[in-house]
N, C-alpha and C positions, 0 to 999 in steps of 0.2 A: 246708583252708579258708583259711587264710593265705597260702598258694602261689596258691591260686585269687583273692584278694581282690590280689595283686600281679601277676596276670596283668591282670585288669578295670585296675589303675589306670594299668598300662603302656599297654592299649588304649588306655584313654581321653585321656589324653598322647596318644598318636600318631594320634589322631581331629584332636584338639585342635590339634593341629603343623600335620595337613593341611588345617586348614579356613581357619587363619591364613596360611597360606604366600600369598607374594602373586601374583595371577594374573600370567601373562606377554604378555597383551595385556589391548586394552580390550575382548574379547567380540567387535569386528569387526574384527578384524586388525589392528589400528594397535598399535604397542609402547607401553609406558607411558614418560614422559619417565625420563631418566635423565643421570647427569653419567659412566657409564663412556667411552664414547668418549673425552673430555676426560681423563679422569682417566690411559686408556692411553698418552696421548703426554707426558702432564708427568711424572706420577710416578715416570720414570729417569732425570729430573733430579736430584730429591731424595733428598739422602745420608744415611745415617748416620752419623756422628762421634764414632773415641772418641778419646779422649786418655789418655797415661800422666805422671805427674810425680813429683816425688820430694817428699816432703814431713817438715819435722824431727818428731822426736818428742823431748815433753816429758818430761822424767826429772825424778825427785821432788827441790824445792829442795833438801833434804839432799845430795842428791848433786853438788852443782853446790856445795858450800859448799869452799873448799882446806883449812879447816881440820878438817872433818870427816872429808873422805878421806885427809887424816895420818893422823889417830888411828887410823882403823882401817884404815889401810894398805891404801887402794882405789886402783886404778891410775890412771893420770889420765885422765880422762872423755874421749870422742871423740863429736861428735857423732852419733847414730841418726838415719836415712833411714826414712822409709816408704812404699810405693809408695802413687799415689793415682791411682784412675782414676774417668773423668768421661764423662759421654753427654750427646749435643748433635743439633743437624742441620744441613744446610747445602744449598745451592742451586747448579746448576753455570750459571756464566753465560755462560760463553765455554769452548764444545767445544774450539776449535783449541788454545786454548793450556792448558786445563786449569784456567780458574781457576775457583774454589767460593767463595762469599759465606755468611759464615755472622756469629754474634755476636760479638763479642772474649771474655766469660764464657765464651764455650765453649773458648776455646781457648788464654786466659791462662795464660802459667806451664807449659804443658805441653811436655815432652820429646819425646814420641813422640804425633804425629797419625795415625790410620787413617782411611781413609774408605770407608765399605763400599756398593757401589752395589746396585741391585735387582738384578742379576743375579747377584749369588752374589759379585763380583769383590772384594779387598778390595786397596787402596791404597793407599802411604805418601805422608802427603802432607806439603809443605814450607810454611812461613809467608813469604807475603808482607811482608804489613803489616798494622796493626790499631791503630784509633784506640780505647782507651778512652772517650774523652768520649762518643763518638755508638754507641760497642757494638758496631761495625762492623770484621770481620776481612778478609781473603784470604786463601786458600790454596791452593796448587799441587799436582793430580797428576798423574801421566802421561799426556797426551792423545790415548788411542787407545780410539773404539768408544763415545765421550761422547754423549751427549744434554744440551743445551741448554736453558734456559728464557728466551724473550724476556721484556721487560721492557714494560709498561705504562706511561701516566701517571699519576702517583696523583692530580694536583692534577685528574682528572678524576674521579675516584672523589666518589660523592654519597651521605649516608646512606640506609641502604637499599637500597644493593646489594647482590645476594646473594656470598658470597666463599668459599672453601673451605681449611682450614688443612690445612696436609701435614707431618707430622714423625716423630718417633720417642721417642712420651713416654713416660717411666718405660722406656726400654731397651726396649719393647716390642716395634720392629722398626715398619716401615713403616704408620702411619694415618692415614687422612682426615676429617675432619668440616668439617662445616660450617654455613653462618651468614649476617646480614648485616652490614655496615659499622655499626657503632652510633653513633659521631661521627668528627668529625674535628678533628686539629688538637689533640689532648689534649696537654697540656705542665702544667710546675709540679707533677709526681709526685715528683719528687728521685728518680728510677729512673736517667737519665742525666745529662750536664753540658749536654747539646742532647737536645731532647724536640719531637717532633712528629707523634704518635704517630697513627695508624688504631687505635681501639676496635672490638673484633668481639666477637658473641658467641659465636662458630666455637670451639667445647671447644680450649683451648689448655691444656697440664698441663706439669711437669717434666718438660723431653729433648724438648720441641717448640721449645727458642730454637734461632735458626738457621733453623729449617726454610719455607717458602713458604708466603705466601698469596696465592691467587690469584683471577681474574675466573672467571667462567663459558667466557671464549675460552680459559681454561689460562693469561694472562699474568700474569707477576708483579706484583703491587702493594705488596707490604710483605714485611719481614722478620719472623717473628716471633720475640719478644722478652722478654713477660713479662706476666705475672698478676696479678690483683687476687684473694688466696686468701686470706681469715681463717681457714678451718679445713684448708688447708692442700693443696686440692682445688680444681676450675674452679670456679668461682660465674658464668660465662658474663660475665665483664670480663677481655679481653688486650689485648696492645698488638701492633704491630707497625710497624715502622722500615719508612715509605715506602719506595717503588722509586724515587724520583727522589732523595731523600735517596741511597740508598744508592747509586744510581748515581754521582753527583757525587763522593763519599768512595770509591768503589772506583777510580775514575779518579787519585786521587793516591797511593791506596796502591799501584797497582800500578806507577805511575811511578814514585813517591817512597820509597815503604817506610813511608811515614809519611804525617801530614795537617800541609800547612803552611799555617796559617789565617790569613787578613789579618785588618786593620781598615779600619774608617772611619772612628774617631777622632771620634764623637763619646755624646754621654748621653744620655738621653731619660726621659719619663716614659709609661704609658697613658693616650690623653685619657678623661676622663671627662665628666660633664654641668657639671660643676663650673667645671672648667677651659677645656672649650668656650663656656662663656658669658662667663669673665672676658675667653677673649679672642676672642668674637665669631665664634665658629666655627659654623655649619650641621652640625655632624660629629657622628657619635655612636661612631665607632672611627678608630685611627690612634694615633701615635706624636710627640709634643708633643717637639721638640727643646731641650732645657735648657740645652745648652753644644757650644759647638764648638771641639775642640782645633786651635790655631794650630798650622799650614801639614801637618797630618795630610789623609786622603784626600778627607774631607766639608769641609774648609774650601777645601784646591784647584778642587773642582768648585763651589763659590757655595753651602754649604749655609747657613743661618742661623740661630740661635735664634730662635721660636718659630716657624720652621717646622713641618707637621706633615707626616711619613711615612703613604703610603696603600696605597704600593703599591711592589715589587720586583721587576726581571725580570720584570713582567706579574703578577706575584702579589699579591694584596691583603696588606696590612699594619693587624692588628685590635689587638693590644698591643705590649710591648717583649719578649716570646719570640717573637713572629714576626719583627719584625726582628733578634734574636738569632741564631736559628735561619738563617734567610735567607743572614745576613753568615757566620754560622760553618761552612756548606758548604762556600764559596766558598774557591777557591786565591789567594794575593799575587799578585797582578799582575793578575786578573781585573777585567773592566769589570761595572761593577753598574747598572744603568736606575732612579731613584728618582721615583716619583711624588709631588709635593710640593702641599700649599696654602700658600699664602703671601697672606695678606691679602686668601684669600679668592679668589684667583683662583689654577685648577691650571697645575700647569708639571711639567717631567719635565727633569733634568739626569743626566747621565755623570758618574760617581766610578770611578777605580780603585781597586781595593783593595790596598791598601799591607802590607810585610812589619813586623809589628811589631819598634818599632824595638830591640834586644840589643844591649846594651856586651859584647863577647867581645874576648877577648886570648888569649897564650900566655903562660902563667907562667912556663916558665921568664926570660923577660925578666928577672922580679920574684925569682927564685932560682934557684938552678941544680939544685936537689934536687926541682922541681920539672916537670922535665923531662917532654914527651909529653904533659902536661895543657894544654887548650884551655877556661878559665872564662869566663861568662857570666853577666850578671844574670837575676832569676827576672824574667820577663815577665806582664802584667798578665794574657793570656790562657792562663797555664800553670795547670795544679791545682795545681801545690804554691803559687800565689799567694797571700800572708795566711795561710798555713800554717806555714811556716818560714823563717826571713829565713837568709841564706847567699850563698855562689856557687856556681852551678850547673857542674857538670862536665860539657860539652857533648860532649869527647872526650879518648878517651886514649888517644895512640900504643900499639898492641899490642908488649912485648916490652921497652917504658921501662922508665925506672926507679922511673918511680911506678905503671905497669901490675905490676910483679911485684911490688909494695909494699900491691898490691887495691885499689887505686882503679878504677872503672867508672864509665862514662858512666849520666847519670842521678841519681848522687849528689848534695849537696849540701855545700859544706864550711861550716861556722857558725863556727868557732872554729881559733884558729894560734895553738900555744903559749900556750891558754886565753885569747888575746884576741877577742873576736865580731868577724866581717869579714862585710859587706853588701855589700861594693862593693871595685872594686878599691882606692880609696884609703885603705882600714882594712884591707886587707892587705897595700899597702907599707908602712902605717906597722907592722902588727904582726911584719913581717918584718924591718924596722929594727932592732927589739929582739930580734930573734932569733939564736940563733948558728948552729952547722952542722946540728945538728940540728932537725928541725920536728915537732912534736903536732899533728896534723890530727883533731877531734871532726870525725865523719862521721856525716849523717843518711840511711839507705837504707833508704825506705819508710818501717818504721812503725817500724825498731829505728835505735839510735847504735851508733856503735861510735868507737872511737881507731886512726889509723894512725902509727904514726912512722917519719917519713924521714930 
């Protein structure tokens, strides 16, 4: 009777299966719409990505104490590794030479990148460059038997497009979903240090950054990036890093290895209705000029205070993250198009955009133990700005005497022989009182440490 009653429920299941199965035309021959065509020509664009890294492990304070490991005659501690591996996705942009566009999260800090394509192939890939601020990596593999994804406008992109996400969440290996455009223009998430983000409700999860989103034609319009998950799941809110952003910042990493971002050199505030009326403005968006720094890029081209910014390279200008945003794509030397009111009547002026100005020297000048390092002040537009006051270690001869002493580019010195140095003139003077030897308090990242030379 029970055998019989699990027979009936399997039928009815596979009744049930084939009633829902969806018909494969409309009843007169025409196929039902579909995005497979589309989806067969982009989808061997987009990769999978793992990464390997090596990560410390925490051993119990006790053990890190010298006088506890006397007592009980423990050998002196070395620091433990532990492997840490990470999944991501990435976009191939350029067949010929192999490069993949992917998040910088996905591929920070890691040792060993793979990049697995649809077809079964797997490949070691090398890092270009990778700007933190904007999230934006490159990475290089062997350039044979690629498929490509062209790139889109995004600044054409209108809410309510329909858009399609492509990744690999949760390690799952290759999926699609899809969505429309929900806004645009999202910023002030504190997700990056530049945000200008495409909102979809295209199921975006963990192990889809990196991975493409694309039009209906299969081109790219964004990168995706990241989640809006209180329970720790899609709630149908992602982001994703335009294709015109991304493109701009892929252009100097694979030039440069890096992203070297001008200024304008000047402050601004959002107009609001407020400040439009105090000062006789028609305007209900735009960027109110508060100060212009003398003979920086926006004083050279005739900018003024209370100028107000409208528009960039053709782009409108609605707060001060659009014109943030805007300015912080752009490479030093680049010409920038500004749309301006000025008393009410528009006008459009040419600014270059200028290298932000770095006091850099060679220390050893300043000491001779100081050899192979190359310092620099922290500049207004670095992250560690407001963060740590020091001098920043821009380079250091491989093979010196303060490269085999572990100084790395990147670091920060705060302190010589426990006196604080900001600038170079608090480090001739702390160097004055010094003798052959030097105490360098080092800040790298989140930890200090001490070097002495």
């Amino acid at each position: 009777m029970v055998e019989r009653l699990w027979l009936v429920l399997i039928s009815l299941c596979y009744i049930c299966q084939a009633q829902a199965a969806l018909p494969t035309s409309d009843g007169q021959g025409d196929k039902l719409p579909t995005l497979a065509p589309m989806l067969e020509k982009v989808t061997p664009a987009v990769v999978n990505i793992s990464t390997q890294s090596h990560v410390a492990e925490r051993d119990n304070p006790l053990l890190q104490d010298p006088f506890f490991r006397r007592f009980f005659g423990l050998p002196e501690s070395k620091p433990r590794q532990q492997r840490s591996q990470s999944l991501g996705s990435g976009v191939i942009i350029d067949a010929d030479n192999g490069y993949v566009l992917t998040n910088n999260h996905v591929i920070a800090k890691a040792r060993e990148i793979s990049v697995h394509l649809r077809d079964g192939r797997i490949l070691e890939a090398e890092l270009v460059g990778a700007d933190p601020e904007a999230d934006v990596a490159v990475i290089q593999v062997p350039a044979e038997g690629l498929t490509a994804l062209s790139m889109a406008d995004s600044d054409e992109l209108q809410v309510g497009d329909f858009v399609v996400a492509i990744g690999n969440p949760f390690g799952l290996g290759q999926t699609v979903t899809s969505g429309i455009v929900s806004a645009l223009g999202r910023s002030g998430l504190g997700i990056e240090g530049y945000e200008d983000f495409i909102q979809t409700d295209a199921s975006i999860n963990p192990g889809n950054s990196g991975g493409a989103l694309v039009n209906l034609r299969g081109e790219l319009v964004g990168i995706n990036t990241a989640i809006v998950a209180p329970g720790g799941g899609n709630v149908g809110i992602g982001f994703a890093i335009p294709s015109n952003m991304a493109r701009e910042l892929m252009g100097q990493l694979v030039v440069y290895g890096e992203i070297r971002r001008g200024r304008l050199g000047v402050s601004g505030q959002t107009l609001n209705p407020e400040l439009a009326k105090a000062f006789g403005l028609d305007l209900h968006k735009g960027v109110l000029i508060s100060s212009v720094e003398p003979g920086a890029a926006a004083d050279q081209a005739g900018m003024k205070v209370g100028d107000v910014v409208i528009g960039i390279n053709g782009r409108l200008v609605e707060d001060t993250a659009d014109l943030r945003n805007a300015i912080g794509i752009l490479r030093a030397g680049a010409d920038v198009k500004l749309k301006l009111i000025r008393e009410g009547k528009q006008r459009t002026i040419t600014a270059k955009i200028e290298a932000p100005a770095q006091l850099q020297f060679e220390a050893r000048q300043l000491h001779q133990r100081l050899e192979g390092l190359i310092l620099g002040s922290i500049i207004e537009d670095s992250p560690l700005y407001g963060k740590v006051d020091g001098l920043l270690v821009l380079e250091v001869a491989p093979g010196s005497y303060t490269w085999r002493a572990g100084l790395r580019r990147g670091d920060v010195i705060t302190s010589v022989n426990r006196r604080m140095v900001s600038n170079r003139e608090a480090l001739e003077e702390a160097l004055k009182l010094s003798g052959q030897s030097l105490l360098l308090n080092i800040r790298r990242g989140n930890r200090a440490l001490f070097v002495l030379l």
